[in-house]
N, C-alpha and C positions, 0 to 999 in steps of 0.2 A: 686225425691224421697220425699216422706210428712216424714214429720219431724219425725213423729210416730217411725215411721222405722229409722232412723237414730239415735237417741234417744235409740230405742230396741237395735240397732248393739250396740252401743259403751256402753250397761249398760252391756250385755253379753260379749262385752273384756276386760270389766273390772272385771267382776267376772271369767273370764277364766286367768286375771294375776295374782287376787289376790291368785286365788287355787295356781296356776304355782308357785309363793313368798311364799304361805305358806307350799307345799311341798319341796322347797328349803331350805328353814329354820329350816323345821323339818332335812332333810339332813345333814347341816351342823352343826345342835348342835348335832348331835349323833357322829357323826364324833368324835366332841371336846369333847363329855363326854367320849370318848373312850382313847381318848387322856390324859386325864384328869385322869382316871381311870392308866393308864400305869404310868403317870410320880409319882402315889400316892402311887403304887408297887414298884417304885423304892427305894423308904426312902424316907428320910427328906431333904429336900434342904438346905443348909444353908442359917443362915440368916443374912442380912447384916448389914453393919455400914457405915456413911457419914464419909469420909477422911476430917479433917479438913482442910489439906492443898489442896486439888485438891475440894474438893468439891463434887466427885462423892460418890457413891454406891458401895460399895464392899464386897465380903464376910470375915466371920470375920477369923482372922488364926487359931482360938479353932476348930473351926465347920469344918476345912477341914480334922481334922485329927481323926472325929469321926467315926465308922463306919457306 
């Protein structure tokens, strides 16, 4: 096969992955705007604080008892 052609093929799978990856993408952020949109229906999350003694992330005990 001359290169031409081989050259052609593989500039055409790559613009056949990059569609395939940019309809995927477009896919999965609708998905998470949706997602996104539901968890902002629900209310307010609380917000955390670092445990001094453990160190992690927790929520704070005001914010659980908000509505």
């Amino acid at each position: 096969m001359p290169p031409v052609i081989i050259a052609a093929l593989g500039a055409l799978g790559a613009a056949a992955l990059v569609k395939l990856l940019a309809r995927e993408s477009r896919r999965v952020n609708e998905e998470l705007g949706a997602l996104r949109r539901d968890a902002q229906d629900e209310g307010e999350r609380p917000t955390l604080h670092r445990d001094p003694q453990t160190g992690t992330f927790r929520p704070r005990a005001d914010d659980r008892a908000r509505p």
